[in-house]
BAVO-162156 format. One line per field, with one value per atom (N, C-alpha, C, CB): residue number from 1; residue in three letters; atom name; x negated, z negated, y. Coordinates in Angstrom, 3 decimals, m for minus. Glycine has a CB too. Example, Ala and Ser with C-alpha at 12.3 -4.5 7.8 and 13.67 -1.06 7.14 Angstrom:
2
k = (1, 1, 1, 1, 2, 2, 2, 2);
r = (ALA, ALA, ALA, ALA, SER, SER, SER, SER);
a = (N, CA, C, CB, N, CA, C, CB);
X = (m13.190, m12.300, m13.200, m11.308, m12.850, m13.670, m12.900, m14.084);
Z = (m7.800, m7.800, m7.800, m9.046, m7.080, m7.140, m7.870, m5.725);
Y = (m5.690, m4.500, m3.300, m4.473, m2.250, m1.060, 0.030, m0.598);
end
This chain:
84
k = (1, 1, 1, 1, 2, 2, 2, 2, 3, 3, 3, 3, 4, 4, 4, 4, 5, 5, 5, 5, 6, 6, 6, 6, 7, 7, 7, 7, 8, 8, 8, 8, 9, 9, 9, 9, 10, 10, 10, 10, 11, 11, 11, 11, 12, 12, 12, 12, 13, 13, 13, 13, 14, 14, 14, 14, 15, 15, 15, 15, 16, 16, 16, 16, 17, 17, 17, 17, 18, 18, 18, 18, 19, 19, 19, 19, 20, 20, 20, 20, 21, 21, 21, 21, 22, 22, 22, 22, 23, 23, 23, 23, 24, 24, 24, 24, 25, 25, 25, 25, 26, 26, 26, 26, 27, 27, 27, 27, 28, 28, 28, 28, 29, 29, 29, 29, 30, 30, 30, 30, 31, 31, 31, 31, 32, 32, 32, 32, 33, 33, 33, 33, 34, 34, 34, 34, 35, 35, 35, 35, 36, 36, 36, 36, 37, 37, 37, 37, 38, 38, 38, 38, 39, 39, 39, 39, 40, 40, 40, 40, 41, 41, 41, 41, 42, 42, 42, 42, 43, 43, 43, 43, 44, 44, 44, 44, 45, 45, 45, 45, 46, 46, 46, 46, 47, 47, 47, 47, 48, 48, 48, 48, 49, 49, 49, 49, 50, 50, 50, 50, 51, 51, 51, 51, 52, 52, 52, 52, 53, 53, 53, 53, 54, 54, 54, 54, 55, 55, 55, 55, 56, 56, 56, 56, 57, 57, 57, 57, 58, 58, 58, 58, 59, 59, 59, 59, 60, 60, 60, 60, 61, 61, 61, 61, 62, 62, 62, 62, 63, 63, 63, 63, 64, 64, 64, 64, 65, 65, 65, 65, 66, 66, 66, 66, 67, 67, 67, 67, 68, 68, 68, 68, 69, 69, 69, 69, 70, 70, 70, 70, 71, 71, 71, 71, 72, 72, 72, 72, 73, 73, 73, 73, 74, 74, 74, 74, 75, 75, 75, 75, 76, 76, 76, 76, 77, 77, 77, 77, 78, 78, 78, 78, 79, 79, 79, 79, 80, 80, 80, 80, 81, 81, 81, 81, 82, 82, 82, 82, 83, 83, 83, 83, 84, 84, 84, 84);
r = (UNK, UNK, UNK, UNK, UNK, UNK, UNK, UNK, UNK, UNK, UNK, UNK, UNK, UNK, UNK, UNK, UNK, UNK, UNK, UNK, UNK, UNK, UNK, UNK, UNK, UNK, UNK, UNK, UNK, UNK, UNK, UNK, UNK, UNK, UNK, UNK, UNK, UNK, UNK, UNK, UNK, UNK, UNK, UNK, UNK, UNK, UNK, UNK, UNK, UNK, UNK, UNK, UNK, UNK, UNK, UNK, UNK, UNK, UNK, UNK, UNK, UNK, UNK, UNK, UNK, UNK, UNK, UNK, UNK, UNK, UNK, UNK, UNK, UNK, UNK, UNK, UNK, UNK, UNK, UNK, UNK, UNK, UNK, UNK, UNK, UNK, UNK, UNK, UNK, UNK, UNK, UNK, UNK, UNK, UNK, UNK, UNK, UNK, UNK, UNK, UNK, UNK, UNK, UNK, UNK, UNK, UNK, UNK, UNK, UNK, UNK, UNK, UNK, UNK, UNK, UNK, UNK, UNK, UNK, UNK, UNK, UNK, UNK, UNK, UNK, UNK, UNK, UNK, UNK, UNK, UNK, UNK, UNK, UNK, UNK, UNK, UNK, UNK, UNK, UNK, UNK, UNK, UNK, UNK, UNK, UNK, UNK, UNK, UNK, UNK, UNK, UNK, UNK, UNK, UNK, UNK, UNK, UNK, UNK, UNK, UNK, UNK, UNK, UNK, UNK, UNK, UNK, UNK, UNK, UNK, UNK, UNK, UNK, UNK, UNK, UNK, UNK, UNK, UNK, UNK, UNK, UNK, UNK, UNK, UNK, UNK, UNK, UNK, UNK, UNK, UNK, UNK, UNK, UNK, UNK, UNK, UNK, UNK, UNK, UNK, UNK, UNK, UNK, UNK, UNK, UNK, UNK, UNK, UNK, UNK, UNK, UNK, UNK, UNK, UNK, UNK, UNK, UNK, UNK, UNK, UNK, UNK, UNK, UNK, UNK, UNK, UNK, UNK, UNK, UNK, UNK, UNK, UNK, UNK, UNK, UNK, UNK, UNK, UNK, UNK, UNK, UNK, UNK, UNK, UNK, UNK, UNK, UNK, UNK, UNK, UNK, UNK, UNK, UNK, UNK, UNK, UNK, UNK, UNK, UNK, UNK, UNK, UNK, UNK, UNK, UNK, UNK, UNK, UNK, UNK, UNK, UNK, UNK, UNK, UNK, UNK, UNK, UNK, UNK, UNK, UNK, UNK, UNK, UNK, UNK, UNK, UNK, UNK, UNK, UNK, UNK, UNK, UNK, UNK, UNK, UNK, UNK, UNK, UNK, UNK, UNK, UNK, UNK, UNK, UNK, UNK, UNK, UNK, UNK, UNK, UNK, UNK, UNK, UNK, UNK, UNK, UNK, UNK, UNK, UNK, UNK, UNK, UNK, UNK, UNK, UNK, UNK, UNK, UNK, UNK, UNK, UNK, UNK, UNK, UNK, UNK);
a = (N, CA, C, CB, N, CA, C, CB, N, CA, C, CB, N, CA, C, CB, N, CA, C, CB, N, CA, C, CB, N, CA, C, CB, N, CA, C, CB, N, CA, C, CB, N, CA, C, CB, N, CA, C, CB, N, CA, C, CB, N, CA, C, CB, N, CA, C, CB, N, CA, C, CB, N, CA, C, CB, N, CA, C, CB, N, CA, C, CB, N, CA, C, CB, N, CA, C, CB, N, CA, C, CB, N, CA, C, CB, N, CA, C, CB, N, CA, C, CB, N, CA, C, CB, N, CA, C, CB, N, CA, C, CB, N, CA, C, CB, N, CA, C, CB, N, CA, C, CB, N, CA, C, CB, N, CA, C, CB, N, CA, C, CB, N, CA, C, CB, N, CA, C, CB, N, CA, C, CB, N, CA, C, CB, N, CA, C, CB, N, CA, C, CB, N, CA, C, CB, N, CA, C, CB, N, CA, C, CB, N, CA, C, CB, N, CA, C, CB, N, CA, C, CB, N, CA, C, CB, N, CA, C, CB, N, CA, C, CB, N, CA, C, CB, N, CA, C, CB, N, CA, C, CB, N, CA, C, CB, N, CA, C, CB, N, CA, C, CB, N, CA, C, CB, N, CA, C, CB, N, CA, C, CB, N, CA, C, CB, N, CA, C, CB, N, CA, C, CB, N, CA, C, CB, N, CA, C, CB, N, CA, C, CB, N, CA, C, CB, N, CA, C, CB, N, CA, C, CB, N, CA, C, CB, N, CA, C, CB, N, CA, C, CB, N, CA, C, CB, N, CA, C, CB, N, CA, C, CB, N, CA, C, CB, N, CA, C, CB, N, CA, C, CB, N, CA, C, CB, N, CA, C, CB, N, CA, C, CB, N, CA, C, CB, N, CA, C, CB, N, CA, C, CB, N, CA, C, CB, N, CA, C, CB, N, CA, C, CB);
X = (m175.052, m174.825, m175.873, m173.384, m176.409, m177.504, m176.866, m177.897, m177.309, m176.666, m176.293, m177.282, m176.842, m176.377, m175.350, m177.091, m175.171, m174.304, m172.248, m174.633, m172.336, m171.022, m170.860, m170.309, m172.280, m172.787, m172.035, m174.498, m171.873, m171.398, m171.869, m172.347, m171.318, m171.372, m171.568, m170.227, m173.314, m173.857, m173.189, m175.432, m173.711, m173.446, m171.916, m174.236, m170.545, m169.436, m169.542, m169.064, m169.930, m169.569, m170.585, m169.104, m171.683, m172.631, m173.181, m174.291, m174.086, m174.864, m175.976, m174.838, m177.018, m178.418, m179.397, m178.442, m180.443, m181.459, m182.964, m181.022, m183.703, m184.875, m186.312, m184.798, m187.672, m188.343, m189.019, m188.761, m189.264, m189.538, m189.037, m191.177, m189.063, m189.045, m189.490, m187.321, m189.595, m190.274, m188.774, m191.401, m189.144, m188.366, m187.818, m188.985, m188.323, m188.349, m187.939, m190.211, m187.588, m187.371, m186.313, m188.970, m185.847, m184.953, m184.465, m183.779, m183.837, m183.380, m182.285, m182.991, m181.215, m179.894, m180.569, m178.935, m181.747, m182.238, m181.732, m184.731, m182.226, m182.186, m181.054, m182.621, m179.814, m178.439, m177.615, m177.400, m178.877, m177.843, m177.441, m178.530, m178.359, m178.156, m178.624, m177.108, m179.661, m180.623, m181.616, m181.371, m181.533, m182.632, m183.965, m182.095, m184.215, m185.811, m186.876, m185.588, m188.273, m189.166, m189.198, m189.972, m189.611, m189.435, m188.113, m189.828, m187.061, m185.986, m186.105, m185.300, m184.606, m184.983, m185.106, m183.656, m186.139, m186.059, m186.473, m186.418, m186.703, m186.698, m188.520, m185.583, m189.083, m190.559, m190.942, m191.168, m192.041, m192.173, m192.951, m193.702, m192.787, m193.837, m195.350, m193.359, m195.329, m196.419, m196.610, m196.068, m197.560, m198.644, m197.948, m200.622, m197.918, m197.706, m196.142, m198.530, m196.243, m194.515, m193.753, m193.979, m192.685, m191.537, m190.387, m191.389, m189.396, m187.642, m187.040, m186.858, m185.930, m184.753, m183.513, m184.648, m182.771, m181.638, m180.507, m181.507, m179.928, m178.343, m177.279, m178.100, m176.284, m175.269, m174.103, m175.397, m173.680, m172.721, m170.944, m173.066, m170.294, m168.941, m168.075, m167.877, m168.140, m166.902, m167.959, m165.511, m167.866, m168.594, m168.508, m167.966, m168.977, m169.045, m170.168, m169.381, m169.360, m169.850, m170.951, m168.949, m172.041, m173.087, m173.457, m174.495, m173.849, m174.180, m175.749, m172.920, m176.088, m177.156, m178.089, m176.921, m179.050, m179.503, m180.443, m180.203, m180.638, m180.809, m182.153, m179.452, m183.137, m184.388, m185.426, m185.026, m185.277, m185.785, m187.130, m185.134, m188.618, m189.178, m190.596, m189.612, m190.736, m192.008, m193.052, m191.697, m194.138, m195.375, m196.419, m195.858, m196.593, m198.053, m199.479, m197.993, m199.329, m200.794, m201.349, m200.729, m200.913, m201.406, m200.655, m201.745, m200.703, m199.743, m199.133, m199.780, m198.013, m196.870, m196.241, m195.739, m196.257, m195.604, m194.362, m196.148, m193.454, m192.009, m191.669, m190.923, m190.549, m190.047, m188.773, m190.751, m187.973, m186.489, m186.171, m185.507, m185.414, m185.005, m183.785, m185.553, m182.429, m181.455, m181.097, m180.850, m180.233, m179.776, m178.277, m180.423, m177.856, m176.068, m175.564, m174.845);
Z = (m41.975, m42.735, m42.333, m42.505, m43.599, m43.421, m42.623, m44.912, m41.626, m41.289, m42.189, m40.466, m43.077, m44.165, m44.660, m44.947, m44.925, m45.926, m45.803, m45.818, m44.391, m44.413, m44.225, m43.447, m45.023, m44.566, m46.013, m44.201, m45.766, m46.530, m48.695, m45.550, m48.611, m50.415, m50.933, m51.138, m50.728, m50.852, m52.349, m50.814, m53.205, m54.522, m54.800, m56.131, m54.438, m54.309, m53.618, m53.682, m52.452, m51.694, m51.427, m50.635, m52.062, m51.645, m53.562, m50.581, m53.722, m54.904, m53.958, m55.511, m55.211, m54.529, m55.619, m55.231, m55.097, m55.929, m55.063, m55.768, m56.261, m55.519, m56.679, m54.794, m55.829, m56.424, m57.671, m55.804, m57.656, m58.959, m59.078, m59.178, m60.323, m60.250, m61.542, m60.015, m61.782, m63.010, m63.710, m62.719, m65.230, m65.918, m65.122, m67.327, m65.356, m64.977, m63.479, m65.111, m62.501, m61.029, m60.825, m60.164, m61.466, m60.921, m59.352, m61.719, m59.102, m57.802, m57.652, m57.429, m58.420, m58.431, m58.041, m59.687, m58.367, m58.181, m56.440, m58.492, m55.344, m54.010, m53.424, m53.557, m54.403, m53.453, m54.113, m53.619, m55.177, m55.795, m54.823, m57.240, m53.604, m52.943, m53.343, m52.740, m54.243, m54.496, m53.027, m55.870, m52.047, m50.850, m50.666, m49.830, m49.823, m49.930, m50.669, m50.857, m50.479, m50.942, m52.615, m49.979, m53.426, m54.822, m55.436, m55.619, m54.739, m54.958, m55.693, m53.683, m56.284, m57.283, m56.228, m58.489, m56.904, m56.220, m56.758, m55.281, m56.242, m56.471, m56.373, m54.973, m57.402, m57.537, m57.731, m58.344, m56.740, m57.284, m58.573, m55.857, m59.530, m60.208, m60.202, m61.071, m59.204, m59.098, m57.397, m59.546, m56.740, m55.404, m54.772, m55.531, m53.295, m52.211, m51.827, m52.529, m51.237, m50.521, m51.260, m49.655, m51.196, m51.907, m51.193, m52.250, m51.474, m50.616, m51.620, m50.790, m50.708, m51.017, m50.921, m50.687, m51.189, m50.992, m50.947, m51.899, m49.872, m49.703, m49.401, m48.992, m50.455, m50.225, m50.423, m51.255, m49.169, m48.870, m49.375, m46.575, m50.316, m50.586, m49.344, m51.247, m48.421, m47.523, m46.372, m47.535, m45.065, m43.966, m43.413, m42.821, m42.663, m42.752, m40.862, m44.300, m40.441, m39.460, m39.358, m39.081, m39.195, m39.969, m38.264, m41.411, m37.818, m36.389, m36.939, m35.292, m38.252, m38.583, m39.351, m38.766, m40.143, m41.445, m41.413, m41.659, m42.279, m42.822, m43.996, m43.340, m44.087, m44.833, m45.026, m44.215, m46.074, m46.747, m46.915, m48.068, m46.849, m47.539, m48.019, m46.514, m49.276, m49.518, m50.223, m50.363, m49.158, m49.857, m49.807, m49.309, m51.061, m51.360, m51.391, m52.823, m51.663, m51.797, m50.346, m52.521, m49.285, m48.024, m47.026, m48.256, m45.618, m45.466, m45.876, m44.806, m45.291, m45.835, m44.941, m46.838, m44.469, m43.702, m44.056, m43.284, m42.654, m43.436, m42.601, m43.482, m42.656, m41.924, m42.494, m41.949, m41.485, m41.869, m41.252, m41.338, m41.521, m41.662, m41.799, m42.752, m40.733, m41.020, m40.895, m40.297, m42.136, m41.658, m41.909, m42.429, m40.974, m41.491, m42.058, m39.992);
Y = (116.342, 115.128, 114.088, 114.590, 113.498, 112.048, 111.075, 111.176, 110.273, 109.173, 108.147, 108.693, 107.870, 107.342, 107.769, 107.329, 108.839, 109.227, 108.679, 111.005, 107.881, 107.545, 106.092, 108.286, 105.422, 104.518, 103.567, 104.745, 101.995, 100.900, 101.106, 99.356, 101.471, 100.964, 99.802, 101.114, 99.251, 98.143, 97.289, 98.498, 98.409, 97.258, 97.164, 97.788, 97.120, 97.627, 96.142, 99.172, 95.669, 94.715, 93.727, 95.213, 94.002, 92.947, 91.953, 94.077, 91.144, 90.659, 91.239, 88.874, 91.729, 92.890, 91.645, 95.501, 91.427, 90.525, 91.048, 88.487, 91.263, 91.405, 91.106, 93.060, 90.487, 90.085, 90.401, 89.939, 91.771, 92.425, 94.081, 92.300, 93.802, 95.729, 96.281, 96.532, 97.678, 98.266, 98.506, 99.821, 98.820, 99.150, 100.677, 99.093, 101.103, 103.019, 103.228, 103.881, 102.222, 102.171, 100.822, 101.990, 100.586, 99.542, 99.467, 99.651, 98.252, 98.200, 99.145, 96.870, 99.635, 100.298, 101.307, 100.426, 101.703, 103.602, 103.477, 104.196, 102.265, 102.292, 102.501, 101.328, 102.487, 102.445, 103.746, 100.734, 104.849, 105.863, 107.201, 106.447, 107.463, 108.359, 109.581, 108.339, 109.483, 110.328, 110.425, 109.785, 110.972, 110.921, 111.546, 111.366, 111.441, 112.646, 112.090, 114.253, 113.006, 112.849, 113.460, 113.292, 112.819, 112.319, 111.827, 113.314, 111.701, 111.266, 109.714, 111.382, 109.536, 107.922, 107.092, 107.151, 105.772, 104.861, 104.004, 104.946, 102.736, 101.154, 100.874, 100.164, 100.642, 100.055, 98.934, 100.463, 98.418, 96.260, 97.060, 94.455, 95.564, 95.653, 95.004, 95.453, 94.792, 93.948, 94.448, 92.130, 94.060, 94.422, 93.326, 94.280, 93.619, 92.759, 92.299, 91.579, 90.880, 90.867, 90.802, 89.831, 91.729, 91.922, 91.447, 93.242, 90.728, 90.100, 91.062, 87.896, 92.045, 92.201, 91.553, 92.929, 90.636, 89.799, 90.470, 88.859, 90.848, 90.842, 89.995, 91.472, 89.924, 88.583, 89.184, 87.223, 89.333, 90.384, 89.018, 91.129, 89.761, 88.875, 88.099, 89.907, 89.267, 89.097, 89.103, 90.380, 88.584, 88.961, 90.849, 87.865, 91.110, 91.890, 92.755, 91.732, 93.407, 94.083, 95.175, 94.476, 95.014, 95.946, 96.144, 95.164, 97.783, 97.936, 98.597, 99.079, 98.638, 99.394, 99.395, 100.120, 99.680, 99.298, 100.560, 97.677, 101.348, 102.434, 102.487, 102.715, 102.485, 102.200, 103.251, 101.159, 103.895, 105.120, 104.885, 105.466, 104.996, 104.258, 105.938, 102.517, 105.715, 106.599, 105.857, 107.878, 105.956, 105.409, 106.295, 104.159, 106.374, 107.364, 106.791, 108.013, 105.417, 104.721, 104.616, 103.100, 104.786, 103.966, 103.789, 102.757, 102.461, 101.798, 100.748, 101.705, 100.618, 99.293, 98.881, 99.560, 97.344, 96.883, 96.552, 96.109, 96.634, 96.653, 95.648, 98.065, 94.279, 93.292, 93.354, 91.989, 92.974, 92.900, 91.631, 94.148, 90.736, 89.215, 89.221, 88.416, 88.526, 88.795, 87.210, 89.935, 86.346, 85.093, 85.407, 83.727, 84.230, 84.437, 83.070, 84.855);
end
Protein backbone atom coordinates (compact mmCIF):
# COMPACT_ATOMS: atom_id res chain seq x y z
CA UNK A 1 0.00 0.00 0.00
CA UNK A 2 1.06 3.85 -1.09
CA UNK A 3 1.51 5.92 1.92
CA UNK A 4 -0.90 7.99 0.64
CA UNK A 5 -3.33 5.84 0.01
CA UNK A 6 -4.91 6.10 3.66
CA UNK A 7 -4.15 9.52 3.49
CA UNK A 8 -6.97 12.76 4.14
CA UNK A 9 -9.61 13.32 1.35
CA UNK A 10 -8.49 16.82 0.47
CA UNK A 11 -11.39 18.10 -1.62
CA UNK A 12 -14.10 16.43 0.85
CA UNK A 13 -12.63 18.76 3.62
CA UNK A 14 -10.62 21.40 2.39
CA UNK A 15 -11.52 24.78 -0.54
CA UNK A 16 -8.39 23.79 -3.19
CA UNK A 17 -7.45 27.21 -5.25
CA UNK A 18 -4.59 27.43 -7.33
CA UNK A 19 -2.87 29.93 -9.65
CA UNK A 20 -3.40 28.55 -12.98
CA UNK A 21 -4.18 25.52 -14.72
CA UNK A 22 -4.82 23.99 -18.31
CA UNK A 23 -8.05 23.02 -19.53
CA UNK A 24 -6.90 19.26 -20.15
CA UNK A 25 -5.05 19.09 -16.43
CA UNK A 26 -7.08 20.74 -14.00
CA UNK A 27 -6.29 20.98 -10.34
CA UNK A 28 -8.96 17.99 -9.38
CA UNK A 29 -6.65 15.63 -11.74
CA UNK A 30 -4.04 16.17 -8.27
CA UNK A 31 -6.35 14.72 -5.64
CA UNK A 32 -7.91 11.72 -8.11
CA UNK A 33 -5.41 9.03 -7.09
CA UNK A 34 -4.41 8.25 -10.37
CA UNK A 35 -0.41 7.76 -9.17
CA UNK A 36 2.75 7.04 -11.02
CA UNK A 37 4.52 8.10 -13.86
CA UNK A 38 2.01 9.31 -16.64
CA UNK A 39 -0.71 9.19 -14.28
CA UNK A 40 -3.47 12.35 -14.22
CA UNK A 41 -2.38 15.39 -13.08
CA UNK A 42 -2.59 19.09 -12.40
CA UNK A 43 -0.67 21.54 -15.15
CA UNK A 44 0.16 25.56 -14.68
CA UNK A 45 -0.70 27.14 -17.58
CA UNK A 46 1.69 29.38 -17.79
CA UNK A 47 5.87 29.07 -16.65
CA UNK A 48 7.12 29.80 -13.22
CA UNK A 49 5.70 30.26 -9.43
CA UNK A 50 2.75 28.53 -8.97
CA UNK A 51 0.56 28.76 -5.05
CA UNK A 52 -1.52 25.93 -4.29
CA UNK A 53 -4.08 27.15 -1.57
CA UNK A 54 -5.45 24.90 1.01
CA UNK A 55 -8.34 26.09 3.27
CA UNK A 56 -9.02 23.37 5.19
CA UNK A 57 -13.12 23.82 6.77
CA UNK A 58 -12.50 22.46 10.13
CA UNK A 59 -8.88 22.56 11.71
CA UNK A 60 -7.34 19.79 11.32
CA UNK A 61 -4.23 17.47 12.46
CA UNK A 62 -1.98 16.87 9.49
CA UNK A 63 1.50 14.79 10.73
CA UNK A 64 2.37 14.75 6.85
CA UNK A 65 2.12 16.07 3.40
CA UNK A 66 2.56 13.79 0.56
CA UNK A 67 3.75 15.49 -2.99
CA UNK A 68 3.86 13.53 -6.19
CA UNK A 69 5.67 15.56 -8.54
CA UNK A 70 6.69 14.62 -12.47
CA UNK A 71 8.74 16.88 -14.36
CA UNK A 72 9.92 16.17 -17.73
CA UNK A 73 11.26 19.59 -18.83
CA UNK A 74 14.15 19.88 -16.23
CA UNK A 75 14.38 20.95 -12.65
CA UNK A 76 11.72 22.41 -10.33
CA UNK A 77 11.92 23.91 -7.22
CA UNK A 78 9.46 22.91 -4.76
CA UNK A 79 8.61 25.16 -1.35
CA UNK A 80 6.02 24.37 0.99
CA UNK A 81 4.59 27.28 3.28
CA UNK A 82 2.40 26.42 6.05
CA UNK A 83 0.25 29.43 7.85
CA UNK A 84 -2.41 28.81 10.45
Amino acid sequence: MHPWAAGLNVPSVASIAVTCETADHSLENAFDQRRGPGGSRWVAETPGEQTLLLGFDAPKHIRQVWLEVEETRGLMPVEFKRAS
